[in-house]
Structures are given as structure tokens and as C-alpha cells.
N, C-alpha and C positions, 0 to 999 in steps of 0.2 A: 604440518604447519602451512598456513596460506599465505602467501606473499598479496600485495595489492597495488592496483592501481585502479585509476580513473579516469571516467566522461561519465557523458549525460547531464543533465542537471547540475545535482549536485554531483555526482563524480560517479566513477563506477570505482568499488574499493574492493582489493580480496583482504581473508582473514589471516591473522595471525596474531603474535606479540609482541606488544609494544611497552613502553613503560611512563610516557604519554598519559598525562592525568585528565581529567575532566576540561578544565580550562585551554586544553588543544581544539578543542571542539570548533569549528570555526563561527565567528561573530558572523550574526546575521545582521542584515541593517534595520535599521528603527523603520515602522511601519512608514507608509510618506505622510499619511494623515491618518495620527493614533486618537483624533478625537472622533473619528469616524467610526473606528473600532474601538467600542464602549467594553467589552470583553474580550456558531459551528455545525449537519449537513444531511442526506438521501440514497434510500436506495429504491431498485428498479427490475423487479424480477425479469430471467436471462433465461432464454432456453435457443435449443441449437437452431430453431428458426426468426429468432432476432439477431442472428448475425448479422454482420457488415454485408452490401451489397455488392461484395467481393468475389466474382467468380470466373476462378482461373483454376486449371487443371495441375496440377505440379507434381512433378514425380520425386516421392523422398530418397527414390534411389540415387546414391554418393555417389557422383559423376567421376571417373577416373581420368576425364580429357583435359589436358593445361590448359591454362585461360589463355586465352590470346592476347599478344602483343597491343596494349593500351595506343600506341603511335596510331598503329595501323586505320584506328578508329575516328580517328579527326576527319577523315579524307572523302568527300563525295556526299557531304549534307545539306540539305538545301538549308538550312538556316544554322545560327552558331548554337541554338536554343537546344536545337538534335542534337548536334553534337556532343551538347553539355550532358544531353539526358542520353546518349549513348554511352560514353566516359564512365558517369556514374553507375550505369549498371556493370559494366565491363570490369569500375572499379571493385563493386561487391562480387563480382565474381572472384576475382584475384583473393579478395578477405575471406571465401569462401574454400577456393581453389579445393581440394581432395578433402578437405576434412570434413568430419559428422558434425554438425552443430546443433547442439540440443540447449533449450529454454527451461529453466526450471520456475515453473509461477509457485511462492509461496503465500499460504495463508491460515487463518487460525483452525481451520474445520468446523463441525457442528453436528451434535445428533440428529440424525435422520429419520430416528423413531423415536418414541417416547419412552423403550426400554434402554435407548444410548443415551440416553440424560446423565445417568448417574455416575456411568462408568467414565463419559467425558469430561463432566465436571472434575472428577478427583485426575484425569492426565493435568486440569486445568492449572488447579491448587498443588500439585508435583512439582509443579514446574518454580525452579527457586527466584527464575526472572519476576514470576505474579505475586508468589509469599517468599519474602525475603528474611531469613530466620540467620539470626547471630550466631556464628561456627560453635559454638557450644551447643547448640538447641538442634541442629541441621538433621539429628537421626530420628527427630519425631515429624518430618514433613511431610513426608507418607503418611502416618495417623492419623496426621491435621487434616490429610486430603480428604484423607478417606472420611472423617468424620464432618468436617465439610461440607464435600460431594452427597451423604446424605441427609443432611439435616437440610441443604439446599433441594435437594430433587423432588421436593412434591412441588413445591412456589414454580420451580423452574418446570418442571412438566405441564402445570397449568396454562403457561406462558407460549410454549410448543406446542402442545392441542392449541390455543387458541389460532395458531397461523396454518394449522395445517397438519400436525402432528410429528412435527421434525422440521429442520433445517435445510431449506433453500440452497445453502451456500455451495456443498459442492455440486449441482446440476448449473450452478449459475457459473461457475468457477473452471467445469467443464468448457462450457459454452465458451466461456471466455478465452480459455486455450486454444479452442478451435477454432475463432475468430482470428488468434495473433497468428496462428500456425499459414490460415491463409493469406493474411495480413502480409506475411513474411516472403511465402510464395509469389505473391501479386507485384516484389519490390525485389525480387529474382534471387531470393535467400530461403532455402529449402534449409528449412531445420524441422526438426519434433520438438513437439512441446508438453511437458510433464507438469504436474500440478502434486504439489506435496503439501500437506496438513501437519500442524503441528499438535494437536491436540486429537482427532479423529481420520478416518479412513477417507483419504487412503494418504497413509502417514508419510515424512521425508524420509523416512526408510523404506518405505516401499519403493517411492519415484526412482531414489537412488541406483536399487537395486536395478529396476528396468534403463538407467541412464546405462550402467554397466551391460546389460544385457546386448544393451543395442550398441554397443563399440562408439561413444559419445567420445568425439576428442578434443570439442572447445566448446566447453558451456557457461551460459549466461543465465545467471539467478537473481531472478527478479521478484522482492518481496509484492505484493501487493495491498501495500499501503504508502498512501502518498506521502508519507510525513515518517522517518522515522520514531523509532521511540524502543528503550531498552525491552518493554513487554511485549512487544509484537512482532517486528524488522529483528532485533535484538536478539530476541531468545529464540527464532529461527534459526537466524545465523551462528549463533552460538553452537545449538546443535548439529549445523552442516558442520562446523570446523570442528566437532569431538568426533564426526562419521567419519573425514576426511581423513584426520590424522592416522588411524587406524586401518586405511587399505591403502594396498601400495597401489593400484589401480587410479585412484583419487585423487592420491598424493601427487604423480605425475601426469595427472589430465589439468591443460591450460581449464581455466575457469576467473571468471570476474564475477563481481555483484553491482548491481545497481542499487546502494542501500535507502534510496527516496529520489523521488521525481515531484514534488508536489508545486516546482518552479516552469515547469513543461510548457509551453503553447499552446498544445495541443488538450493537456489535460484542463487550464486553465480556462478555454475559450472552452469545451465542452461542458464545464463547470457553470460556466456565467450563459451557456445557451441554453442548459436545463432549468437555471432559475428567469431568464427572461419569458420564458414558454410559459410556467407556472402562473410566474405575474400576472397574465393577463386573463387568468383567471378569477381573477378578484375583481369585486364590480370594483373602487378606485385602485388601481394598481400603484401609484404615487406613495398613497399612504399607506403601504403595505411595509412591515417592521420585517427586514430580514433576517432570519434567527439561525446562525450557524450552530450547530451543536455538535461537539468534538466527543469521541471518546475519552473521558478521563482517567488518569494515573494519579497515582501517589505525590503529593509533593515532594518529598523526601526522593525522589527521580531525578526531579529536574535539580534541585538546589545542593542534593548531598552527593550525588551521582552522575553530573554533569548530563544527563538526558536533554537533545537537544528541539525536543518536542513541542512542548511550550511555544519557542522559536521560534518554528516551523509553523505554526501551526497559524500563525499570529501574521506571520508575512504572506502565507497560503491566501489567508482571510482577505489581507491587503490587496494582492494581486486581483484577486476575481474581481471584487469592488473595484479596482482600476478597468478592469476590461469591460465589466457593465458603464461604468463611466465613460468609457467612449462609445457606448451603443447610448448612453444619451440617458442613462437611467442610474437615478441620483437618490434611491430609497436611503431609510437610517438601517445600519448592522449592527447586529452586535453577537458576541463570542460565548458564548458558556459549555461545561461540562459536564456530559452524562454518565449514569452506571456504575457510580462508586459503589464500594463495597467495604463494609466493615467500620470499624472504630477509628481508622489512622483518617488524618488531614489528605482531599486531595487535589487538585487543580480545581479555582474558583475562576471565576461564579459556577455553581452550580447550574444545571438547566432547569429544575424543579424550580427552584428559588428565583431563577432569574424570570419563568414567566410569570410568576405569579406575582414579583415587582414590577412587571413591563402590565399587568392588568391593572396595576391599582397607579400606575401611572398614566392611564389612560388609552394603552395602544389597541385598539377594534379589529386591526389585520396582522395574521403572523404567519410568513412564510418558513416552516422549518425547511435547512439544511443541512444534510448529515452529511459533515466538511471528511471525516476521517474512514471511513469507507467506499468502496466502489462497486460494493455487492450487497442486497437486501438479504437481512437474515434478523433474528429475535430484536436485534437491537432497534433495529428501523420499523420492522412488521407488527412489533406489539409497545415498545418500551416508547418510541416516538409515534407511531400512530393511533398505541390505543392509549398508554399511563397520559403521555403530554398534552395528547389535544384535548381529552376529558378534563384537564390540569387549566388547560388554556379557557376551556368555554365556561366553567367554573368559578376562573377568576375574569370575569368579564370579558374575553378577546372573542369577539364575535363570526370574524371569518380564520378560518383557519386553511394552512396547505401545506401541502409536503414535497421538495424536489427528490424525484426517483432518485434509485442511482445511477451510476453510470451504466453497468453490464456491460451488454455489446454497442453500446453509442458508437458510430465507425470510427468519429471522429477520435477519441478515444483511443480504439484500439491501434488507428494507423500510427498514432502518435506514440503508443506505448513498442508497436513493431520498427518505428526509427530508432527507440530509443535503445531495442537493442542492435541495429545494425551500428547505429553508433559506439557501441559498447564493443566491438568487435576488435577491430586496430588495438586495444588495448586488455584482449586477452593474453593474458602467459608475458606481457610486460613487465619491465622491471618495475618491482618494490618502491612507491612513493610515500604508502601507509599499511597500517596494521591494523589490527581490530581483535581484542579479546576482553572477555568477563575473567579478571580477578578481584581478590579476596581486598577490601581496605587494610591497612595496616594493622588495626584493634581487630581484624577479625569479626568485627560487629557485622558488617554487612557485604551484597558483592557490589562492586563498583566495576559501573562498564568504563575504558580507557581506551577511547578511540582519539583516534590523529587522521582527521579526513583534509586532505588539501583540496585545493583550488582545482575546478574544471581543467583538463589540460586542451581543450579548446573551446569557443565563445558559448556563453549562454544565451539562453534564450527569452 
């Protein structure tokens, strides 16, 4: 069982149970200006030589030498400014002192050839977080997958040959490990850093396995998605807390979770400096529509299940638009979402639908932004570059763009590497909150019942 607490953002939380319903969930604030936001985002292929211009040597070998006495440190600085940035390293050292610190990046996976299509889709459709079946129905999940996974895998194979013949994600995903890992280095915090998939190779069972291998004694798990949501952040963490319960090795290594950052500085100003670049690519940049595009969920998430997504997703929107506001750029936004699947209702506006009303409303320029990823893969490479913008020139929008994603942006990664050194003071902390997937009362469905409190120091 995982005990929790929190920083960062919105907080850092570990898992366990709680009895905490949907409405714990904590209110977010009303957008500042919801008529600005009428309703989502990019990505940006990542390889080991887009890293950060970060180059420092660090040795992952666990130092056995005591930190030194923080006093001693004040003494003999030509300015108080050293001083403060001696303190602070001296202090990560202390948070560091003998122990292993290992990072765990989570994220969804993605076939890498075009004969993992089928077999990843049916992990996808397994999963009870994506097809939510009513405890009576629950032993046909598997079938469903399976028949599913292949009645989907010609459509979806076509889609993979068109980018390349498999997914991007983990070579980009790598990169990005190895970016925080230096990242981490560079701000005098030697940790490893693992990457676990939830759907394909190289699975959170495997990371696991190698976190144990390497004598891991305070690790920080960090989804990789800025916004939570029960299908993605959710059903990761779910499965860390069924892995954990079951080794006693796990059970007793301190560990915390970052479960969303999508309130950062650092992620926000990297946000709004991808879409300013972009801008000015358009012969008027002024009248350029900016089009966030979110991945979407089921409604029956947010309204029956307490999913605090939506929320998030909507404040996310709000923040960038303020930070480009102060760079002096004052285009019209607006929010929709992609990638439904199947017969069930899911989060509106639609992105299909919305460009095709923002054509016959007269808009000529459309900046896509893929608000809910920070890595390019099917969704961004073919679903927004090739379905939407043929969608957009179609229905009259004459110039078209697309904000990368993030990948290795530095700014980015330095900003995701504070965010765990922040995370740090409150490993192996006492229990503020809990986090687990049970069953509703009727049995009908699972409902997630988190209780995330308040940052336990300032936001950002």
C-alpha cells in the first residue's frame, strides 16, 4: 500500500486507499478570461542529439562521504548571491546524502513496427482504465480486446507505415530520460533514470525490475503527461500500486509521485515560446486562430468518475494564453478534442468538428497545438498533421501550422529536473493523501477516488 504526499505543482502524491469520493478532487479556479477560451496542442521529434546544451560529467556512483556542515558554507563569498547558490547545492546534497535516487518517466508506449500494432492495441483495450465494463461483463475484456485490437489493426497499421512504420515514442522518450538524467547532474543530483510503458516495451515491469536491480532507495515517478486523467497518469499509477503491493522490496523503498505539472513555469513559458516561434510563420501572425487540441476521454470520466482533466486541461489552456499575453500576443483560442473512439459521448468540442465550424466561420489561419502531449507520435505525426490539416484546407482555412512538441526543449527539461528535486524533501513523508481505483457501489463501473491536497510549499 502506498502512503502519499506532496510538492510540485500540483503536489507530489504516493498511492494507496482512501474512501475520499470524486468531489475531494480539489477545485480548480475558473479560467481569468473563459471568453477567451471558446473550448488544445504539438509534438516534435527527439533524438539523443537534441538534447539540452547541458554538458557535465557526473559520476552515478552513490557517494558514501557525509555532506558537509551547511554553516560552514556561508563564510568567505564575495557576494550573498554565492552564497545562496552554494547553500542550495550543499542543500541537495544533504536530500541526497547516501541514497540511490532513481526517476521513473511514465508513459503510454507505441508499436515500433507494424507487426506490434495488434498486439499493442489489445494491451490497450485490456486495460479496464480505457474499456470500462460493468462487474458483471469484466471476464469478457480480454475478448473485447482481442477482437478489437483486430478488427482495428489494418486502419491503424496504415496510419504507422504512413509516419515511418512504427512509433517514435520510445526513441523520443529515451532522449528525454537522458536529457533529465543530465539535467539532474548539472544541479548536483546524480540519479538514474528509467522509462516505463504502459501498453508496449519496454513495459513498468520491466523498469521496475531494473529499479530493484540497481538498489534504488528513493524514487520519484513522474507520469509524463502534463494534465492528469484516470486513462493515462491514472492507469499507470494504478499499476505501480498492484506491482508495489506485492514486493516486499517496494513496499519499503521511500517513493513519491508527481501525478501533473501542467501549472509549471517552466513547462508553461516553454509552451507559449513554441507557439510564439510558429506564429511567425504565418504571413499575418495577428490573425492567426490558435487551436489547442487535447487528447480526449469519455465524458462519463469527468462527470460520473470525478476525472479532474477537463480542469486541468482548461486552466493549462488559460495559463499559456496569459504568458503569450505578456509577450504582447493577443491571437483568438480555442480548446477541442481529439481521437474518440467508439459509440460512447466524449469531451466536446470535438476537433474534427470544431475546424470545420471555425472554416465556415471564416478563419484563413490555424495554428494547431497539441496541448496534452510532450512527445510526437501517431497522434500528432498523422491524426493532426495529416487527417486535420487536409480537414482544415477542405473546409476553407488557408494557412495552416503545427506547434512541435516539446521533446528535449532544455527549457523544459530543466524545469521537469527541479521539479523532481523538488519532489525530494517529501519522499517517505507522512501520508497527506491516498490515491486508488475502486469499484462504485452498483458495481457498474470503476471509479477513481483521489484526495490530492494543497502544495505543501508555493506555486508557481
Amino acid at each position: 500500500m502506498w502512503s502519499s504526499s506532496q510538492a510540485s505543482t500540483r503536489g507530489v502524491v504516493e498511492m494507496g486507499r482512501v474512501e475520499a469520493g470524486p468531489s475531494h478532487f480539489p477545485k480548480r479556479p475558473a479560467p481569468r478570461n473563459s471568453a477567451r477560451v471558446n473550448l488544445s496542442r504539438t509534438v516534435k521529434p527527439c533524438s539523443a542529439g537534441d538534447r539540452p546544451g547541458i554538458s557535465v560529467n557526473c559520476n552515478l556512483g552513490w557517494s558514501s562521504q557525509t555532506s558537509p556542515d551547511l554553516s560552514q558554507h556561508f563564510r568567505g563569498y564575495s557576494s550573498a548571491s554565492e552564497a545562496v547558490l552554494t547553500a542550495q547545492s550543499d542543500l541537495r546534497k544533504l536530500l541526497v546524502g547516501n541514497e540511490k535516487i532513481g526517476v521513473l518517466l511514465l508513459n503510454l508506449g507505441g508499436p515500433e513496427t507494424l507487426d506490434d500494432v495488434q498486439p499493442f492495441l489489445f494491451n490497450l483495450f485490456a486495460d479496464p482504465d480505457i474499456i470500462r465494463l460493468p462487474r458483471l461483463f469484466r471476464f469478457l475484456q480480454k475478448p473485447l480486446a482481442k477482437f478489437i485490437s483486430v478488427v482495428r489493426a489494418p486502419k491503424s497499421k496504415e496510419g504507422y507505415a504512413s509516419i515511418g512504420g512504427g512509433s517514435p515514442l520510445r526513441q523520443i522518450t529515451d532522449a528525454q530520460a537522458e536529457a533529465l538524467r543530465e539535467a539532474l547532474c548539472g544541479k548536483d543530483v546524480p540519479a538514474k533514470v528509467y522509462v516505463g510503458m504502459r501498453y508496449w516495451h519496454p513495459f513498468t515491469e520491466e523498469a521496475i525490475e531494473q529499479i530493484k536491480r540497481d538498489g534504488i532507495t528513493k524514487l520519484v515517478v513522474l507520469p509524463l503527461y502534463p494534465q492528469f486523467s484516470i486513462s493515462t497518469s491514472g492507469s499507470s499509477l494504478r499499476l505501480l500500486e498492484s506491482i508495489f503491493r506485492e514486493d516486499e522490496y517496494l513496499v519499503n523503498m521511500q517513493h513519491t509521485v508527481i501525478p501533473s505539472w501542467y501549472q509549471r513555469e517552466g513547462y508553461i513559458k516553454s509552451m507559449a515560446t513554441l507557439i510564439e516561434n510558429e506564429l511567425t510563420k504565418f504571413p499575418v501572425p495577428q490573425k492567426v486562430m490558435i487551436f489547442f487540441s487535447a487528447h480526449g476521454v469519455p465524458l462519463a470520466y469527468v462527470e460520473e468518475a470525478g476525472d479532474p482533466y477537463k480542469a486541468e486541461m482548461e486552466e493549462c489552456v488559460d495559463l499559456i494564453m496569459e504568458e503569450l499575453e505578456k509577450r504582447g500576443i493577443t491571437n483568438p483560442c480555442t480548446l477541442a478534442y481529439q481521437s474518440r473512439v467508439g459509440p460512447v459521448e466524449w469531451l466536446k468540442p470535438y476537433t474534427d468538428e470544431t475546424i470545420i465550424e471555425l472554416g465556415q466561420k471564416g478563419v484563413k489561419s490555424l495554428l494547431a497545438v497539441p496541448i496534452s502531449f510532450v512527445s510526437e507520435h501517431i497522434e500528432t505525426l498523422e491524426e493532426i498533421d495529416v487527417e486535420y490539416k487536409e480537414l482544415a484546407l477542405e473546409s476553407g482555412i488557408k494557412h495552416w501550422g503545427r506547434v512541435p512538441a516539446l521533446g528535449c526543449e532544455p527549457t523544459f527539461i530543466s524545469d521537469l529536473a527541479d521539479a523532481v528535486i523538488e519532489s525530494l524533501p517529501y519522499v517517505g513523508a507522512m501520508a497527506v493523501s491516498n490515491l486508488e481505483a475502486r469499484q462504485s457501489s452498483d458495481g457498474t463501473s470503476v471509479k477513481w477516488k483521489p484526495k490530492l491536497s494543497l502544495p505543501v510549499f508555493p506555486s508557481y
